[in-house]
Every structure is written in C-alpha cells, then in structure tokens.
Biopython code that builds the backbone (N, CA, C, O; Angstrom):
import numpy as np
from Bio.PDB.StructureBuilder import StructureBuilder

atoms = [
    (1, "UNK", "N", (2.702, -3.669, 15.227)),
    (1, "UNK", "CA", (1.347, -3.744, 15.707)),
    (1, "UNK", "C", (1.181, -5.097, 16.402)),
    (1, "UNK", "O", (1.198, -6.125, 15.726)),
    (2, "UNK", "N", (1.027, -5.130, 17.691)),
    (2, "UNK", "CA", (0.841, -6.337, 18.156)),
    (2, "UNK", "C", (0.091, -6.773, 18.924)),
    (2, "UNK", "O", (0.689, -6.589, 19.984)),
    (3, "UNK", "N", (-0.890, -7.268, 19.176)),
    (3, "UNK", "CA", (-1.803, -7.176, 20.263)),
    (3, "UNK", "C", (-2.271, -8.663, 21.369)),
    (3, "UNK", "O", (-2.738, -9.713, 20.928)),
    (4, "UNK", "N", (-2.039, -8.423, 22.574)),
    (4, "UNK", "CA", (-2.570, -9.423, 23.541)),
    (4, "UNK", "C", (-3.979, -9.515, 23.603)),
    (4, "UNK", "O", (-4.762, -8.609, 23.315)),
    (5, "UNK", "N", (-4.210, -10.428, 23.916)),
    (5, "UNK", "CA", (-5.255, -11.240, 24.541)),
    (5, "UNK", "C", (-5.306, -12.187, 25.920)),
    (5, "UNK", "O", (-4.519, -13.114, 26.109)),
    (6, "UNK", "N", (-6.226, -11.850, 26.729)),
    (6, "UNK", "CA", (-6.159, -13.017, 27.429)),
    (6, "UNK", "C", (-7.292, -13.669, 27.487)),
    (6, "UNK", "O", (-8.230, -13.109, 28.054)),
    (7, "UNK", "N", (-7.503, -15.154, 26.853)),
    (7, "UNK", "CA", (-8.447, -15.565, 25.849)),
    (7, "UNK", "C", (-9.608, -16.098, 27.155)),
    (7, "UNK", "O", (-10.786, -16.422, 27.005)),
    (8, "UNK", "N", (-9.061, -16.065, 28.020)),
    (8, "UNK", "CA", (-9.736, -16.896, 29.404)),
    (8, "UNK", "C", (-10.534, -16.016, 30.359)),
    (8, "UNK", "O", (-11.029, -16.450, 31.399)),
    (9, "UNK", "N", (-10.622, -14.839, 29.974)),
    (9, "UNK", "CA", (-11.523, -13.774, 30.477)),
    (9, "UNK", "C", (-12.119, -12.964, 29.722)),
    (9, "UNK", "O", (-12.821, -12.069, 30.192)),
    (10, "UNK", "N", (-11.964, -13.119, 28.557)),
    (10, "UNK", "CA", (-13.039, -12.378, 27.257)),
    (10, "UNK", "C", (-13.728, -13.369, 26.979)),
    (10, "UNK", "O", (-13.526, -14.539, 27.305)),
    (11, "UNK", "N", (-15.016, -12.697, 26.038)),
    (11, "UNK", "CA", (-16.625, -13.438, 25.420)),
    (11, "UNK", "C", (-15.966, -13.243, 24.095)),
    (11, "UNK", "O", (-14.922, -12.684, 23.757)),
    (12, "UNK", "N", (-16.733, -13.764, 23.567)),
    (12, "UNK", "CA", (-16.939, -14.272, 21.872)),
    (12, "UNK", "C", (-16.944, -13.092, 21.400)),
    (12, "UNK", "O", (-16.054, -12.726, 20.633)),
    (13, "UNK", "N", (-17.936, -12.302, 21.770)),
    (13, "UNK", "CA", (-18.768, -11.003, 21.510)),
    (13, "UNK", "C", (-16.978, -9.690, 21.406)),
    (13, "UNK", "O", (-16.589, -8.913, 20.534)),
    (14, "UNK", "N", (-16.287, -10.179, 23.083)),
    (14, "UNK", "CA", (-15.259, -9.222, 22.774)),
    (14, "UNK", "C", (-14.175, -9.444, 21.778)),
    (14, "UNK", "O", (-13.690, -8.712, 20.915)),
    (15, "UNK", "N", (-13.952, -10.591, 22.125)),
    (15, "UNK", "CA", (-13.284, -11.139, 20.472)),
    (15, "UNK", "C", (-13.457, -10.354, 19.450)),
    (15, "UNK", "O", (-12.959, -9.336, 18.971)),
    (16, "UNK", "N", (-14.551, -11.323, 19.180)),
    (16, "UNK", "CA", (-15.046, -10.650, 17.700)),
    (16, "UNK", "C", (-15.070, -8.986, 17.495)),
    (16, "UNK", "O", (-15.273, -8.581, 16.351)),
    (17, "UNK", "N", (-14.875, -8.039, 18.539)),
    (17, "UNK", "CA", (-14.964, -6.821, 18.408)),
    (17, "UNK", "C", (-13.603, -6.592, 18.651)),
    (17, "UNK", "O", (-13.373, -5.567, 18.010)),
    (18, "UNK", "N", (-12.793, -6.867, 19.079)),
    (18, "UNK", "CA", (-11.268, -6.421, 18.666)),
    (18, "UNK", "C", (-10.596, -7.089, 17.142)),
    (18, "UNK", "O", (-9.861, -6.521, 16.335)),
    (19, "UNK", "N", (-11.048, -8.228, 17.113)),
    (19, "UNK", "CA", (-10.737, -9.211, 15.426)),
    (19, "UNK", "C", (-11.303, -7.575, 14.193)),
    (19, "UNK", "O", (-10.725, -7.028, 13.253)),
    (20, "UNK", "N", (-12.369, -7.377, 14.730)),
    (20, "UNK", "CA", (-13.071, -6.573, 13.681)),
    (20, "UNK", "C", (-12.392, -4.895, 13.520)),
    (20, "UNK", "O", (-12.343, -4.184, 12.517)),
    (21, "UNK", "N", (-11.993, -4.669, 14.704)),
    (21, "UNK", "CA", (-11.174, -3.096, 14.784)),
    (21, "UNK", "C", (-9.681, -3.253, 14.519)),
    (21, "UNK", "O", (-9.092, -2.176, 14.427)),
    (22, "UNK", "N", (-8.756, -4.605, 14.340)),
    (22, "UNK", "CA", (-8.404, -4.845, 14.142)),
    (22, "UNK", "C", (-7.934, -5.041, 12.499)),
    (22, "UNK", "O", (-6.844, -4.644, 12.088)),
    (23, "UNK", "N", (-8.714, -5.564, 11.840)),
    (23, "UNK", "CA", (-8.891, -5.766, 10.307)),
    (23, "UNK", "C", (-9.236, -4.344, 10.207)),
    (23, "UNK", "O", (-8.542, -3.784, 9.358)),
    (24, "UNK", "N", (-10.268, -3.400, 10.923)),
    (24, "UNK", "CA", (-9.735, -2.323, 10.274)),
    (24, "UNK", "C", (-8.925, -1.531, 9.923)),
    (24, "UNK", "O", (-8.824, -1.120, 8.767)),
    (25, "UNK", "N", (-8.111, -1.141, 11.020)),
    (25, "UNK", "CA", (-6.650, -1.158, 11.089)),
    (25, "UNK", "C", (-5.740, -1.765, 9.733)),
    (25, "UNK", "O", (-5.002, -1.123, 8.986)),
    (26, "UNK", "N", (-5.970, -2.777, 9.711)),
    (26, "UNK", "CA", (-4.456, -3.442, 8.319)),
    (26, "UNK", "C", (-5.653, -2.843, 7.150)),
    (26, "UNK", "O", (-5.104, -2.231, 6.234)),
    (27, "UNK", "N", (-7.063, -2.914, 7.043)),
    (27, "UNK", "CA", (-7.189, -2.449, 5.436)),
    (27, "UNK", "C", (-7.314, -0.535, 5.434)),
    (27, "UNK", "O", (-7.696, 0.083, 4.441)),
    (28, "UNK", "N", (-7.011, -0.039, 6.407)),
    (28, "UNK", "CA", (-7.044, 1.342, 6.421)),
    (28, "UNK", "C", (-5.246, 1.493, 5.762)),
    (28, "UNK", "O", (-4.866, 2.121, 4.773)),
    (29, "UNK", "N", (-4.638, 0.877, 6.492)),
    (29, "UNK", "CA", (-2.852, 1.443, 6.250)),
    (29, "UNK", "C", (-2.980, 0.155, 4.507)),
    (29, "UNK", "O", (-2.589, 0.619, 3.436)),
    (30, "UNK", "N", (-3.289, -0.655, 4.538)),
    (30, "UNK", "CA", (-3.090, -0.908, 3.095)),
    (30, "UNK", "C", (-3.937, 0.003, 1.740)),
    (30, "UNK", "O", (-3.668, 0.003, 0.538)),
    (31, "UNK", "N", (-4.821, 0.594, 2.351)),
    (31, "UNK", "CA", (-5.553, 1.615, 1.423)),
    (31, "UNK", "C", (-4.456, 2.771, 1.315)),
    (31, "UNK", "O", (-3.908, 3.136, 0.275)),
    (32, "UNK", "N", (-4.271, 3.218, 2.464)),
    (32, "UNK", "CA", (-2.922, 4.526, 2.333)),
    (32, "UNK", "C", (-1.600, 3.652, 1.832)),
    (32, "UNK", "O", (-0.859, 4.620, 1.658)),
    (33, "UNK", "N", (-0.894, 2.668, 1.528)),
    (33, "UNK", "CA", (-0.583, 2.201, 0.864)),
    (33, "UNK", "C", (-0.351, 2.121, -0.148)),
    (33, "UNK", "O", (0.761, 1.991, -0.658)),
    (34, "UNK", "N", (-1.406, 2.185, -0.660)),
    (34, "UNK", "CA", (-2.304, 1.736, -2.667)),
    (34, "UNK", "C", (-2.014, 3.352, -2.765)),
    (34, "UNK", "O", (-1.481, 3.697, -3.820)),
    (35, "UNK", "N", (-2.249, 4.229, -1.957)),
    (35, "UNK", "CA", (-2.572, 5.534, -2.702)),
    (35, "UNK", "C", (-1.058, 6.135, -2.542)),
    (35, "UNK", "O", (-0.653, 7.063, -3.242)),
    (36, "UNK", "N", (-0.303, 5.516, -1.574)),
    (36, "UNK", "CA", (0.874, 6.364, -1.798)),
    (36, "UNK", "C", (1.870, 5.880, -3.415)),
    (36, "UNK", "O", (2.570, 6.451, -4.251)),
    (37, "UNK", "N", (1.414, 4.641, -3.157)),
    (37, "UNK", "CA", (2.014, 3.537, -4.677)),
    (37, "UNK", "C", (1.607, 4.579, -6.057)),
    (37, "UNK", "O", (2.436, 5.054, -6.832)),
    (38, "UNK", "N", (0.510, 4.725, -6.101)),
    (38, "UNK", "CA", (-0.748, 5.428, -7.096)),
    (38, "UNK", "C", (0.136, 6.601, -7.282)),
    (38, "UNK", "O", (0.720, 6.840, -8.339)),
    (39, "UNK", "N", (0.211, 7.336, -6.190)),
    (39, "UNK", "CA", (0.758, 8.596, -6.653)),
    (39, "UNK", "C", (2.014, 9.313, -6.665)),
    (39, "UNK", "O", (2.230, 10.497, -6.922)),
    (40, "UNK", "N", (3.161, 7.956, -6.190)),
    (40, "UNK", "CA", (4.648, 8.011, -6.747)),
    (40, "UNK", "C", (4.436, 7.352, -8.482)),
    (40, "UNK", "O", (5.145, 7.775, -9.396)),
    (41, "UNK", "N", (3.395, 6.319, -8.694)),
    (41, "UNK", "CA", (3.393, 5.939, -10.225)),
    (41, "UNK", "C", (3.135, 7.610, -11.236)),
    (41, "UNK", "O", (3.732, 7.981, -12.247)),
    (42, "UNK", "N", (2.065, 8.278, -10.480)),
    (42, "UNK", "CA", (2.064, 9.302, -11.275)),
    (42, "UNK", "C", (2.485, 10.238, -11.056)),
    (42, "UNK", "O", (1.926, 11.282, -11.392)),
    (43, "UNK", "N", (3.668, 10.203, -10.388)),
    (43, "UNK", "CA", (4.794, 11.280, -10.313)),
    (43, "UNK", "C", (5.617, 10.898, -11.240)),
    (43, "UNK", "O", (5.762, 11.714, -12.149)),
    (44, "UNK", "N", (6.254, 9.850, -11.323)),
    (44, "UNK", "CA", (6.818, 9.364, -11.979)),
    (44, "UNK", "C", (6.412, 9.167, -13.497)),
    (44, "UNK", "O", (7.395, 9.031, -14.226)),
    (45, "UNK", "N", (5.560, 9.135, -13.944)),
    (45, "UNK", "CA", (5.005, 9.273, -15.499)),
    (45, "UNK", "C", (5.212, 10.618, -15.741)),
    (45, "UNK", "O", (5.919, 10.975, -16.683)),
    (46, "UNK", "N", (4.427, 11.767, -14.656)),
    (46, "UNK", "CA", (4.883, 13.305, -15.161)),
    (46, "UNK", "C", (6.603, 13.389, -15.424)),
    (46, "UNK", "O", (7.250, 14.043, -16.242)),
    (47, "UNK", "N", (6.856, 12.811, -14.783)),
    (47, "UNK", "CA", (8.192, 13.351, -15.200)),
    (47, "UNK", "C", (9.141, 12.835, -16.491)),
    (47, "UNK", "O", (9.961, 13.524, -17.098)),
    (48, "UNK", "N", (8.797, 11.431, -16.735)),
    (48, "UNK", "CA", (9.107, 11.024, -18.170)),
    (48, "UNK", "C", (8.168, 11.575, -19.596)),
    (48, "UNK", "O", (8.513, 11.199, -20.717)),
    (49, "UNK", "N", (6.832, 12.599, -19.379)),
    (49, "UNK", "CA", (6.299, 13.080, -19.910)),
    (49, "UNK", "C", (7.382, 13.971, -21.341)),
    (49, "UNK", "O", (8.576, 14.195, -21.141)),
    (50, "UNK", "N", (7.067, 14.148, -21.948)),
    (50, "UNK", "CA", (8.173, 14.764, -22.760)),
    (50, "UNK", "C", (6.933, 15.854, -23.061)),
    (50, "UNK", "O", (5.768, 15.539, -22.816)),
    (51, "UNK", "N", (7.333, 17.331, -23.684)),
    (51, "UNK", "CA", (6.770, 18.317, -23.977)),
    (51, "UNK", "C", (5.329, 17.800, -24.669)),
    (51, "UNK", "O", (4.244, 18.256, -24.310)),
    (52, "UNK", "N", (5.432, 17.109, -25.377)),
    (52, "UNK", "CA", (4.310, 16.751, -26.242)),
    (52, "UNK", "C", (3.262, 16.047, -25.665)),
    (52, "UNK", "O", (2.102, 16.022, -26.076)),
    (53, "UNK", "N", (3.886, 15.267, -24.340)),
    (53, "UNK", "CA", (2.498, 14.703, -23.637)),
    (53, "UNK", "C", (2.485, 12.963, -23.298)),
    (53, "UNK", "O", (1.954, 12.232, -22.461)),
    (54, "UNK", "N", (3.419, 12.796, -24.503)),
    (54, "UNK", "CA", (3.810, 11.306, -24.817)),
    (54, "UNK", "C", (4.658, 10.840, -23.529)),
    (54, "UNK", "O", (5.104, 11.815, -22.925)),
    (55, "UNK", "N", (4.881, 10.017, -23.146)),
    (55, "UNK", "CA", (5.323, 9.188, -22.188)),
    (55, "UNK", "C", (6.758, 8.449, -22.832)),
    (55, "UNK", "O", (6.853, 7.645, -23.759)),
    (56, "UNK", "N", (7.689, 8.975, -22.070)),
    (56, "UNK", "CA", (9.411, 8.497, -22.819)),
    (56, "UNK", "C", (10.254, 7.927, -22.075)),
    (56, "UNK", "O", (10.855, 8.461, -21.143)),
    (57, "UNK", "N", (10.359, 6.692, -22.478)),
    (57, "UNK", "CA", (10.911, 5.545, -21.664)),
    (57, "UNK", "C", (12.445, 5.898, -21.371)),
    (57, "UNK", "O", (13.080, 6.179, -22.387)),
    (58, "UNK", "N", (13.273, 5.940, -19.964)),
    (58, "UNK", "CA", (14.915, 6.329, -20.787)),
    (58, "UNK", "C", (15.269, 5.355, -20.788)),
    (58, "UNK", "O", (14.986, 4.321, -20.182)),
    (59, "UNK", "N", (16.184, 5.738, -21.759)),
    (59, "UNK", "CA", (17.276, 4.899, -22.789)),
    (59, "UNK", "C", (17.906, 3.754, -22.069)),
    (59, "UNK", "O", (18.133, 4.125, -20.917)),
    (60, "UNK", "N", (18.226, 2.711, -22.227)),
    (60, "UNK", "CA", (18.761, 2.241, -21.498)),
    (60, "UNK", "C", (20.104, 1.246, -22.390)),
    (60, "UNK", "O", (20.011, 0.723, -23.501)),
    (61, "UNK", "N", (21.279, 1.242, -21.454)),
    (61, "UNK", "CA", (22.401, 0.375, -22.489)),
    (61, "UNK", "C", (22.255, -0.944, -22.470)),
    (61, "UNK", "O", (22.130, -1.582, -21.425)),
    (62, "UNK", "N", (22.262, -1.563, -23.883)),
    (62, "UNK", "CA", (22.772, -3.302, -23.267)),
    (62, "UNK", "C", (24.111, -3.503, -23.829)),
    (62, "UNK", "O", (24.665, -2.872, -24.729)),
    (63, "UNK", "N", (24.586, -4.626, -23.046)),
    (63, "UNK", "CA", (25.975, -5.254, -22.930)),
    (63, "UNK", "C", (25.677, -6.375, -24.205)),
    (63, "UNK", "O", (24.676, -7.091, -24.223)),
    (64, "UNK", "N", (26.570, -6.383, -25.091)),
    (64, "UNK", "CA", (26.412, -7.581, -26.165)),
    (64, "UNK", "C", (27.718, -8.638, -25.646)),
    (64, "UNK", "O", (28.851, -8.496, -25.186)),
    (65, "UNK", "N", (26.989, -9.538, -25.948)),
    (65, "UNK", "CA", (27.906, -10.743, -25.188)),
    (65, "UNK", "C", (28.597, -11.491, -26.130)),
    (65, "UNK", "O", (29.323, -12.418, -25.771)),
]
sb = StructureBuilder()
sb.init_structure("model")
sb.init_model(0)
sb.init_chain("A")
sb.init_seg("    ")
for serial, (resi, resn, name, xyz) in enumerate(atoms, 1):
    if name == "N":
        sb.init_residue(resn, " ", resi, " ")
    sb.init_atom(name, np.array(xyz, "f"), 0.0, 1.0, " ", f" {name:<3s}", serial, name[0])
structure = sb.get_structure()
C-alpha cells in the first residue's frame, strides 16, 4: 500500500481527507485481521476439545538433561 503525494499542489483540507481514508484502510484490514486470528483460535480449541467438552492440551516430550 503506498501512496504519493504532491504536497505543493494540495490544501490542508485534501490532506487531511486522504490521511483520514487512509487510516481507514489499515484499521479495516487490522479488524479482518483480529477476526481471522479469533477464528483460527477457535478452530483450534474445537479441535483439542475432547468428547466431554473439556479442552486437552497434547502431550508434549521433555528431554532430561
């Protein structure tokens, strides 16, 4: 996403109205973001779900040193 300007023939006014459609832009794709995060987390819980409902961590090995 990258955007020009040429600062020497725009107003304040246009500025400020690309700055502003702009920021909408990055908090729209960071909202779809959050929700794609959100709902690989709860994909991922259904599936460690065990019959009963409980949430089951897997096993994991440690190395003794």
């Amino acid at each position: 996403m990258s955007h020009q300007f040429d600062f020497t023939k725009t107003t304040t006014d246009e500025i400020a109205a690309e700055v502003a459609k702009i920021a909408a832009e990055v908090s729209k794709d960071l909202e779809m973001k959050e929700s794609e995060r959100k709902g690989i987390k709860e994909e991922k819980e259904k599936f460690l779900r065990d019959e009963y409902g409980k949430i089951v961590l897997p096993k994991t090995s440690r190395r003794r040193m």
